[in-house]
C-alpha positions in Angstrom: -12.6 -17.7 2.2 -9.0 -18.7 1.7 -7.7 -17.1 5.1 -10.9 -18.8 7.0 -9.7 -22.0 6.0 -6.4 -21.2 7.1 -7.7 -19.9 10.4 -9.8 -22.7 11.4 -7.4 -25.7 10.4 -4.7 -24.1 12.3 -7.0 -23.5 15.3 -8.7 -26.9 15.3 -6.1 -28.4 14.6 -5.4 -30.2 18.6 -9.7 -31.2 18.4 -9.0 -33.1 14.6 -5.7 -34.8 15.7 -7.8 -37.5 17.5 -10.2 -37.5 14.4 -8.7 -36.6 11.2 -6.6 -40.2 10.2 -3.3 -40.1 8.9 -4.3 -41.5 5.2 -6.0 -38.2 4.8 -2.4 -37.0 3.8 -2.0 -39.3 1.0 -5.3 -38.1 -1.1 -4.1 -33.7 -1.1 -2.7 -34.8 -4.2 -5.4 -36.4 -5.4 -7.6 -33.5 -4.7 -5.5 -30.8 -5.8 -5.7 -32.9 -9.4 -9.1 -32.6 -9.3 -9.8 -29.0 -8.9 -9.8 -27.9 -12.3 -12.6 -30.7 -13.0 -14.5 -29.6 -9.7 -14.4 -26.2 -11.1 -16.0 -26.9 -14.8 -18.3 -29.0 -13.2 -19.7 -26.0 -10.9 -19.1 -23.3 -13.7 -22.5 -25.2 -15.3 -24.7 -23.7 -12.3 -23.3 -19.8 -12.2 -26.3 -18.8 -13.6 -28.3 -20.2 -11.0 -25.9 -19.4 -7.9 -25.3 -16.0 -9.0 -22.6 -13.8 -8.6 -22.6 -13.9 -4.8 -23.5 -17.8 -4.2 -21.3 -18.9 -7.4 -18.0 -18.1 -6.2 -18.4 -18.9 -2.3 -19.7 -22.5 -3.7 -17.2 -22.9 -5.9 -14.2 -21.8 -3.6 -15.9 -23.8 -0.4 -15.8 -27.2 -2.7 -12.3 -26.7 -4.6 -10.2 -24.9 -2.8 -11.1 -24.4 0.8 -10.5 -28.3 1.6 -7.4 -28.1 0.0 -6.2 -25.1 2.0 -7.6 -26.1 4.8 -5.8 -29.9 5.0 -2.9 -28.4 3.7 -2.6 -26.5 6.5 -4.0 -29.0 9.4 -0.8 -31.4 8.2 1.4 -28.9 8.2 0.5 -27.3 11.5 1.0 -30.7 13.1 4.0 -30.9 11.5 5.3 -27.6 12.7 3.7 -28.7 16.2 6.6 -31.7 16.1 9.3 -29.3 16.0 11.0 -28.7 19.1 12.8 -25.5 19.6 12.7 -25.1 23.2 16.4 -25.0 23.4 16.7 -21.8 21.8 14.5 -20.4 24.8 10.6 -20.5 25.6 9.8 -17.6 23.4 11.6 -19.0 20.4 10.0 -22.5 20.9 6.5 -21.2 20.8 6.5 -18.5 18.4 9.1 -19.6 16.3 7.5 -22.1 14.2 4.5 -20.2 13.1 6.9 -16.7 12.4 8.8 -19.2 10.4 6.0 -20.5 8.7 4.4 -17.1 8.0 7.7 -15.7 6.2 7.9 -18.6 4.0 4.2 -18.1 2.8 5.0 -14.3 2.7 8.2 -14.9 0.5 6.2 -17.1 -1.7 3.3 -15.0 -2.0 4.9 -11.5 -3.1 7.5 -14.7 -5.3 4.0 -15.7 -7.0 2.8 -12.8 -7.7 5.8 -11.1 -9.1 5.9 -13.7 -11.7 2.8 -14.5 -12.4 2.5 -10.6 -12.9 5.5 -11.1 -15.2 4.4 -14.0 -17.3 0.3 -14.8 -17.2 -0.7 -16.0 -20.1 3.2 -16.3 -21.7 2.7 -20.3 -21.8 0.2 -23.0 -20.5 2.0 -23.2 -17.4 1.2 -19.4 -17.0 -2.3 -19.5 -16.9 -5.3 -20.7 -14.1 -5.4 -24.2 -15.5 -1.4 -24.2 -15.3 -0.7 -22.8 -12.3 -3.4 -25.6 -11.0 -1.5 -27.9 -12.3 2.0 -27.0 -11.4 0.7 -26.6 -7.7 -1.1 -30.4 -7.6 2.4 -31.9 -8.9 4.3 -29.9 -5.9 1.8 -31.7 -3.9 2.6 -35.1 -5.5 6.4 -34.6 -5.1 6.0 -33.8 -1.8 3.3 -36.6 -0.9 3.9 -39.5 -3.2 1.7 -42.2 -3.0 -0.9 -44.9 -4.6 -3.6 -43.2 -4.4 -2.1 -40.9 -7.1 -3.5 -43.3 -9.9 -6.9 -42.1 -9.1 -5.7 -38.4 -10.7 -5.4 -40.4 -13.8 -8.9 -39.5 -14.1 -9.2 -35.8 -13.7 -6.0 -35.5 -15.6 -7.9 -37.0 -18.6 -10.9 -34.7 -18.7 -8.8 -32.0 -18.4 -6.8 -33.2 -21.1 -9.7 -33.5 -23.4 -13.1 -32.2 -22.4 -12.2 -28.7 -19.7 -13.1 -26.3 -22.0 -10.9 -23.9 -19.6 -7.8 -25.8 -20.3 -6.0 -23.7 -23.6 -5.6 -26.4 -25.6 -5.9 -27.0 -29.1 -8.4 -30.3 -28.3 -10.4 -28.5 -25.4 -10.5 -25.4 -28.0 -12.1 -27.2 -30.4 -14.6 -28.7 -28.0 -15.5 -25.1 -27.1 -16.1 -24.1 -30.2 -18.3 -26.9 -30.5 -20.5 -25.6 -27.3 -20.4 -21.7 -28.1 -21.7 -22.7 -32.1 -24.6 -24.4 -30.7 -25.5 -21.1 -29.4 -24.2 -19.0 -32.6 -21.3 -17.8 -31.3 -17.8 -18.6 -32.5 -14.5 -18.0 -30.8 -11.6 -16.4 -32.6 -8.8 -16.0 -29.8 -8.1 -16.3 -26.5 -5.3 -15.8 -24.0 -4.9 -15.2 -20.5 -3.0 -12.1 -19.3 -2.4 -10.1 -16.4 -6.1 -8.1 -16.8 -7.6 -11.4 -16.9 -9.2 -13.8 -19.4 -9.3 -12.0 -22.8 -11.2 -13.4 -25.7 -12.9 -12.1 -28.9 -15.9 -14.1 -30.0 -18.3 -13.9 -33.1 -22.0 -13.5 -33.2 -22.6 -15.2 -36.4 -26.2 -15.0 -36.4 -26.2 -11.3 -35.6 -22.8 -10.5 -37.1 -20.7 -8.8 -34.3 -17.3 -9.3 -33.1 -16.7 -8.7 -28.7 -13.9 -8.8 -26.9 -14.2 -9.9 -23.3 -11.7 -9.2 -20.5 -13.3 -12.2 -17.7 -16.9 -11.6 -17.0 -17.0 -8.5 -18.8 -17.3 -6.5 -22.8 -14.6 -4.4 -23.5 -16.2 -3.4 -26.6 -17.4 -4.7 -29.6 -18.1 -3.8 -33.5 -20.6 -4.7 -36.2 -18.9 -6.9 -38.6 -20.4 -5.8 -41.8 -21.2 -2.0 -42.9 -24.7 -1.2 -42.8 -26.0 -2.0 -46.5 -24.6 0.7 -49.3 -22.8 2.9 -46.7 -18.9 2.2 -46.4 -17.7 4.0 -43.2 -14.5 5.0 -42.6 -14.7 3.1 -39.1 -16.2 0.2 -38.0 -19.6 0.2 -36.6 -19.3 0.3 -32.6 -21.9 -1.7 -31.1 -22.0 0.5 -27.8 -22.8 4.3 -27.9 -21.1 5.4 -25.5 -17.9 4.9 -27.2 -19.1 7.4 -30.0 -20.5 9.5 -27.1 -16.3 9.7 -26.1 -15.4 11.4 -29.4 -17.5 14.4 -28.7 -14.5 16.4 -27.4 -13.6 17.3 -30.7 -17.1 19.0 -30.5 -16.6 21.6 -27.6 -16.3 25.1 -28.4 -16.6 28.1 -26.1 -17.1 31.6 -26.5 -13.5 32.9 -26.3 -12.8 30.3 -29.0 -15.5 31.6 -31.7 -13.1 34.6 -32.8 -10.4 32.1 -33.1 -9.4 30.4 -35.9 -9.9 26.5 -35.7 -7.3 24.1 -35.5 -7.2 21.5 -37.9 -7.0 18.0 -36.4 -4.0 17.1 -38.1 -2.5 19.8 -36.0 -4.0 18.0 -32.7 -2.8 15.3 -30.5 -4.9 13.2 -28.1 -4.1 11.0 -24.8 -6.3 7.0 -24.5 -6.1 5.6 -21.1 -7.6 2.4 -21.7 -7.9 1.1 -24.9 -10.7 -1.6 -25.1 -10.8 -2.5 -28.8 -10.2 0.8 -29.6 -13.1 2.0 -30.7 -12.2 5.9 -29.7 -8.6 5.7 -31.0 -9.8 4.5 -34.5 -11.7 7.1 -34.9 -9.4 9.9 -33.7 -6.7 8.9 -36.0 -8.8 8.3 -38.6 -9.5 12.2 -38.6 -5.6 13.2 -38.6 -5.4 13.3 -35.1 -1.6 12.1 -33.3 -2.9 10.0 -30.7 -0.8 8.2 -27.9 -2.9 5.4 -26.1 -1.7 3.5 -22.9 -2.8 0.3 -21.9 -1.5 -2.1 -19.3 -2.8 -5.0 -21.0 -0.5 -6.0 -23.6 -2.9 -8.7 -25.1 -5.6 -5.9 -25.3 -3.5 -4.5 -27.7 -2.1 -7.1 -29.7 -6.1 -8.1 -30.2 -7.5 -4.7 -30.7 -4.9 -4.6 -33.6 -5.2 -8.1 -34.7 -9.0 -8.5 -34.7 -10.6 -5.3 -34.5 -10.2 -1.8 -36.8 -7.5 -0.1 -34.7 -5.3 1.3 -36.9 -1.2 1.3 -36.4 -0.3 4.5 -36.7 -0.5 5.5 -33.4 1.9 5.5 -30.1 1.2 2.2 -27.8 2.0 2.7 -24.1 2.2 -0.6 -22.7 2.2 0.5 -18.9 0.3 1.5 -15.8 -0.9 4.6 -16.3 0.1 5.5 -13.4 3.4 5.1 -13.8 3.3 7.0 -17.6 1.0 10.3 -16.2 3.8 10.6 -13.7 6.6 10.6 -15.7 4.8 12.4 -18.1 4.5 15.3 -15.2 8.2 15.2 -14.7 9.0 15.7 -18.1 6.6 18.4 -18.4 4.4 20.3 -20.9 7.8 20.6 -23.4 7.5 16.5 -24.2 3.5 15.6 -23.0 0.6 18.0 -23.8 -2.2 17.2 -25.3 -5.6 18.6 -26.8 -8.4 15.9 -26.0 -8.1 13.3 -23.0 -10.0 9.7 -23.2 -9.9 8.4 -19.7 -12.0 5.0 -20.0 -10.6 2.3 -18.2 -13.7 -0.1 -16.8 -13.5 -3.5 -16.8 -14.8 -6.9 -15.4 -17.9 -4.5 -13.3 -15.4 -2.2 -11.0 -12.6 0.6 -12.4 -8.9 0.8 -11.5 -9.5 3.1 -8.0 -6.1 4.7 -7.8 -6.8 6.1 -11.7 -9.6 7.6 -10.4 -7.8 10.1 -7.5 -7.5 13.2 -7.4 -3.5 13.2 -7.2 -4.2 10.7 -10.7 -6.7 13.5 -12.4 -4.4 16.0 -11.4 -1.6 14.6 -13.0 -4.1 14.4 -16.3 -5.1 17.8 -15.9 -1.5 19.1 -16.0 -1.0 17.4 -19.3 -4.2 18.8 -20.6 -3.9 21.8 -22.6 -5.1 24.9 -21.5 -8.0 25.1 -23.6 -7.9 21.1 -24.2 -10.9 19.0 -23.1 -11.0 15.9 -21.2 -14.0 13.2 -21.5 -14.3 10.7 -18.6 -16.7 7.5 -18.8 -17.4 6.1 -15.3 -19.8 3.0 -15.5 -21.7 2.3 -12.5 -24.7 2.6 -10.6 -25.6 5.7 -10.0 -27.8 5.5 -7.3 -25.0 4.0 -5.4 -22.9 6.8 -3.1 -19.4 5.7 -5.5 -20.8 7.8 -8.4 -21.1 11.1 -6.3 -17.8 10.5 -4.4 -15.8 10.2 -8.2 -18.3 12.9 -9.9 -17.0 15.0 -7.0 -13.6 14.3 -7.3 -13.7 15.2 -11.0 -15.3 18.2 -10.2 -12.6 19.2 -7.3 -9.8 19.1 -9.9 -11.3 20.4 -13.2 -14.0 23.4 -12.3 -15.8 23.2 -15.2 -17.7 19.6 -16.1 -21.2 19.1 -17.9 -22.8 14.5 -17.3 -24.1 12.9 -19.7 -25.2 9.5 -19.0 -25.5 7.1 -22.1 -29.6 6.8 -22.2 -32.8 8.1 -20.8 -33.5 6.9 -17.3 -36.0 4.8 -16.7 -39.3 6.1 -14.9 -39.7 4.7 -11.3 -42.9 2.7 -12.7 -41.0 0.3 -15.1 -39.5 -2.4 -14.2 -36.0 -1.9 -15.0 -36.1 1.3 -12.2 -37.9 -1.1 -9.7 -35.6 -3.8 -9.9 -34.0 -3.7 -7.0 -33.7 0.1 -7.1 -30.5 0.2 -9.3 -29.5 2.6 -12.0 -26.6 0.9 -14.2 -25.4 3.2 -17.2 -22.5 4.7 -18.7 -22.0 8.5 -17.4 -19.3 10.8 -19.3 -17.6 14.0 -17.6 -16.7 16.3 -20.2 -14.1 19.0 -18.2 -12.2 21.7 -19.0 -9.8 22.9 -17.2 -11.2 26.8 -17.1 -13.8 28.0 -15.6 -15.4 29.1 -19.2 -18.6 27.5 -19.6 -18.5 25.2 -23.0 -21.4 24.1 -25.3 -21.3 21.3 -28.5 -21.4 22.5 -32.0 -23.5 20.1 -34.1 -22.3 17.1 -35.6 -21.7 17.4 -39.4 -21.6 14.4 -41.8 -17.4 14.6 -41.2 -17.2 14.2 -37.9 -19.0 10.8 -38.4 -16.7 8.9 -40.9 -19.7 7.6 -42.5 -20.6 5.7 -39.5 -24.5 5.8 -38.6 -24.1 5.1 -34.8 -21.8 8.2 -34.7 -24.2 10.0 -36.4 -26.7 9.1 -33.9 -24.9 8.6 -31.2 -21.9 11.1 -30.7 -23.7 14.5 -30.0 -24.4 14.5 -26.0 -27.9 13.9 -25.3 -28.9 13.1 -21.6 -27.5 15.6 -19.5 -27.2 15.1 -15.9 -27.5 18.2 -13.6 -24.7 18.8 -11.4 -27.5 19.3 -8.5 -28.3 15.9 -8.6 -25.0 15.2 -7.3 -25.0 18.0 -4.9 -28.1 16.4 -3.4 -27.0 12.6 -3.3 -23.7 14.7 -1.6 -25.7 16.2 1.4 -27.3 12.8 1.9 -24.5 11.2 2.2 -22.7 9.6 5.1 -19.3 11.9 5.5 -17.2 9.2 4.5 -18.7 9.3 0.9 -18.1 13.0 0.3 -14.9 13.3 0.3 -12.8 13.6 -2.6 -11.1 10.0 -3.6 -7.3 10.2 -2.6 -4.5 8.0 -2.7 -4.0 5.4 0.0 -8.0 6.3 1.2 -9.6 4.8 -1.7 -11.9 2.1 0.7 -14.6 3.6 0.8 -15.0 3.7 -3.3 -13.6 0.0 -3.2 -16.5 -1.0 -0.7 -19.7 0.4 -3.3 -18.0 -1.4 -6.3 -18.1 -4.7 -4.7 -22.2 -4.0 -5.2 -21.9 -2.5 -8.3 -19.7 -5.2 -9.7 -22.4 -7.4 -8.8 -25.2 -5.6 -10.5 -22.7 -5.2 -13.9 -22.5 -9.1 -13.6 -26.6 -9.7 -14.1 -26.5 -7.3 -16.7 -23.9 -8.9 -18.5 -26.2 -12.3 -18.2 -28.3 -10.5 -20.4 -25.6 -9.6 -22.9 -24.5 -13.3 -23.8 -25.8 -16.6 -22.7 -24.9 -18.1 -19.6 -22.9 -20.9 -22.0 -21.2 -18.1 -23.5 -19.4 -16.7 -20.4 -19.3 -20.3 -18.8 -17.7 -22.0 -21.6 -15.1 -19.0 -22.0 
C-alpha cells in the first residue's frame, strides 16, 4: 500500500502539477496530526471490515494520502533542482538516487532504534512515533492551518484509547468493564502490543501480544483443590509437558532420572505456563525469549516462578552460540519449542539449519516437543511437519482436539482446520510410547490431569499424502534464505487465526486494546 502511494505520486506527479494547488502543502501537517484520530475512528468497524478489508481501509484513509502528498511535493521539489552541469546522466538520475539513499539511511536509522527502544517511553511507541513524525512535518511546513491540529491533538490527549496515557487508560478501562474485562498492564515492545487483561465475570487472566493470546490462567483454584501451578486455560500448553512422559524400550532396564537431576531448554515463553510447571517439578530450566516485556509480565502477573535462567535474545542467535560452545556448556534433556504469536510463527526458527542446531543440544536420549499452530489443511503444515521429520527421524502428532466431521459446520466453514499440533521427536530412531500420567506429574492441577497425556494422534501418512499432492515448491524442507513459500500460506492462516480470535474476546476487547 505504502510503496503504491509512493509509485503513483511520483509518476503522476507532471499530470497533478496543473491540478493539485499549492495550499495543499500547508494542510500535511494538519493531516499527519490527525492520523491517530482517523485510526480510532476506523478501529470501531474491524469487526465488520475484517482482517483483509480492515487494514487496506485503514491504511488507504490514514496513511496513503499522507505518503502519497508527501511525496508529490517532494518530487516537484526534486524536479526544481538542476544538476545538468555535473553532466546529463547526473542531472537526471541524480535527484531520485539522492533521494532514495536518504529514505534508505532513514529507514535501516528507524528501524535500528525503534528496534532498540519500542515501548522504552511514549515517544517509543505507535501513538509516539505518529506524533514525532506530524511535528517534523510542522517544522518543516509551518503554517495557519496548524491550529486546526488543536483538535485532534485534544482527542488524542483525552479520549484515544491507543494513546498510553494515564487519562486515555482510565477511559479504557471504562470501555473494556462494560464488557467484564479489566486491564492490568500494558506496554508496547518490539513483539508488538502486550497486555494482560482480566475476565472478571469468568475469572481468567490473558496476556495478548497484538491481535493475538499468548496464554492465559484461571485465576482462582478449582474449589478445595490447591495446585501447585496455576490453572492454564489452554490444553495444549499441558499437552507440552508430556516429554517428561516418554519412555522407550532400551530405557525400561534403566534406572530413572530424577528431575532434579534434569535440565530443560523454553524457546518462547508466553506466560509461562510450561516453564512453571517444569521448575515446579525440580527441573533446571533455561527459557529464551526475545521479548523482554513478555518476561517482565509473565513474572509480574502470571505464576512463573524466578528460579530459572532468562535468555533475553533471538533464539537464533542463543542456539548458535550454544552450538559453538558445545555439549560441555549446553545440553539438555527436554526441548519446548513454542514460539507462535499474532496468527503466523517466526519462519527462520522453523528451518532445518534452526532444528538442527536444537537437535545438537538435545541429549541423546532427550526429547523435543514442538507446537506449530496453524491450519492444517493448508500445504505450510506438511512443509514444517516435513522439515521436523528430515532432522529428527523419529516424531509421533498430536493435534490439541478431535477433528471435526466434514458434516459440521466448523469443518465446512470455508474448509479450514485451525488447531494446535505438537511433534514429539527424538533424536534416535527408537520408537517411544507415554507412560500414564500419575497424580505427580500433575501438581494438583485438573487440566494437567486431563489434558497432559497425548490423545489425538495424527498419522504420519496423512502428511505423506498432503506431500504427494503437493505442488514441488511445498515439499521441500524449509531452509534458510528459501523460507517464501512457508511465508506465502501464513498470510492465509494468519487470517483464519484472526476470526478465531474474534471469537475469543469481543470485538471491543481487541479494538480498545
Amino acid at each position: 500500500m505504502m510503496m503504491a502511494a509512493v509509485l503513483l505520486a511520483w509518476t503522476a506527479r507532471t499530470t497533478l502539477r496543473s491540478h493539485a494547488p499549492k495550499s495543499t502543502l500547508h494542510y500535511i501537517p494538519v493531516l499527519a496530526f490527525s492520523i491517530p484520530t482517523l485510526q480510532f475512528l476506523l478501529f470501531r468497524y474491524s469487526g465488520q471490515l475484517g482482517a483483509v478489508y480492515g487494514p487496506v481501509a485503514t491504511e488507504l484513509l490514514t496513511c496513503f494520502p499522507l505518503i502519497f502528498l508527501s511525496v508529490y511535493f517532494a518530487a516537484n521539489l526534486l524536479d526544481t533542482i538542476d544538476l545538468s552541469r555535473y553532466g546529463e546522466r547526473v542531472g537526471n538520475a541524480g535527484p531520485g538516487i539522492a533521494s532514495y539513499a536518504v529514505f534508505s539511511v532513514t529507514q535501516k536509522l528507524s528501524m535500528y532504534l525503534i528496534g532498540r527502544n519500542a515501548g522504552s517511553s511514549l515517544m517509543f511507541t505507535r501513538s509516539g512515533l505518529q506524533f514525532m513524525v506530524a511535528t517534523f512535518y510542522a517544522l518543516v511546513l509551518p503554517s495557519k492551518f496548524l491550529v486546526i491540529a488543536v483538535l485532534p491533538l485534544l482527542h488524542s490527549a483525552s479520549l484515544n484509547v491507543h494513546v498510553p496515557l494515564e487519562r486515555t487508560t482510565l477511559a479504557l478501562n471504562a470501555t473494556l468493564q462494560m464488557h467484564k474485562y479489566s486491564l492490568v498492564a500494558r506496554q508496547e515492545s518490539l513483539t508488538g502490543y502486550i497486555s494482560v487483561l482480566d475476565n472478571v465475570k469468568d475469572g481468567f487472566r490473558v496476556m495478548r501480544c497484538d491481535h493475538s493470546l499468548l496464554g492465559g490462567e484461571w485465576s482462582l483454584p478449582p474449589k478445595g483443590r490447591t495446585p501447585t501451578v496455576k490453572e492454564p486455560i489452554y490444553a495444549v500448553f499441558a499437552m507440552l509437558e508430556a516429554v517428561r512422559l516418554v519412555k522407550t524400550e532400551s530405557a525400561k532396564n534403566k534406572p530413572d532420572v530424577p528431575d532434579d537431576q534434569r535440565n530443560a531448554l523454553v524457546i518462547g515463553l508466553g506466560i509461562g505456563t510450561t516453564p512453571s510447571a517444569l521448575i515446579a517439578h525440580g527441573i533446571r530450566t533455561t527459557i529464551v525469549e526475545i521479548d523482554p516485556i513478555v518476561h517482565d509480565f509473565a513474572t509480574r502477573y502470571f505464576s512463573l516462578p524466578l528460579n530459572h535462567t532468562a535468555m533475553i535474545e533471538d533464539a537464533s542467535d542463543f542456539v548458535s552460540r550454544a552450538q559453538h560452545a558445545g555439549p560441555e556448556q549446553y545440553s539438555y534433556d527436554y526441548i519446548i519449542h513454542d514460539v507462535f504469536t499474532g496468527g503466523a510463527e517466526p519462519v527462520n526458527l522453523f528451518t532445518q539449519e534452526f532444528l538442527q542446531g536444537l537437535s545438537e543440544l538435545l541429549k541423546p536420549d532427550g526429547v523435543i516437543a514442538i507446537n506449530y499452530a496453524g491450519d492444517l489443511l493448508l500445504p505450510s503444515a506438511t512443509l514444517v511437519v516435513h522439515t521436523v521429520l528430515s532432522v529428527f527421524p523419529t516424531c509421533r502428532i498430536f493435534r490439541e482436539d478431535v477433528p471435526a466431521p466434514p458434516t459440521e459446520p466448523k469443518a465446512k466453514a470455508k474448509n479450514k482446520d485451525f488447531t494446535n499440533m505438537v511433534l514429539f521427536c527424538r533424536k534416535s530412531n527408537e520408537p517411544f510410547a507415554f507412560r500414564n500420567v500419575v497424580e505427580a506429574d500433575c501438581l494438583g492441577s485438573q487440566a494437567r490431569r486431563y489434558n497432559m497425556y497425548p490423545q489425538h494422534e495424527i498419522d504420519r501418512a496423512y502428511f505423506d499424502e498432503r506431500r504427494r499432492g503437493a505442488a514441488t515448491t511445498a515439499t521441500e524442507g524449509l531452509r534458510r534464505g528459501n523460507t517464501q513459500v512457508l511465508e506465502k500460506w501464513q498470510r492465509e492462516s494468519a487470517v483464519g487465526h484472526w476470526g478465531i480470535m474474534r471469537t475469543v474476546l469481543p470485538d471491543a476487547v481487541w479494538e480498545n486494546w
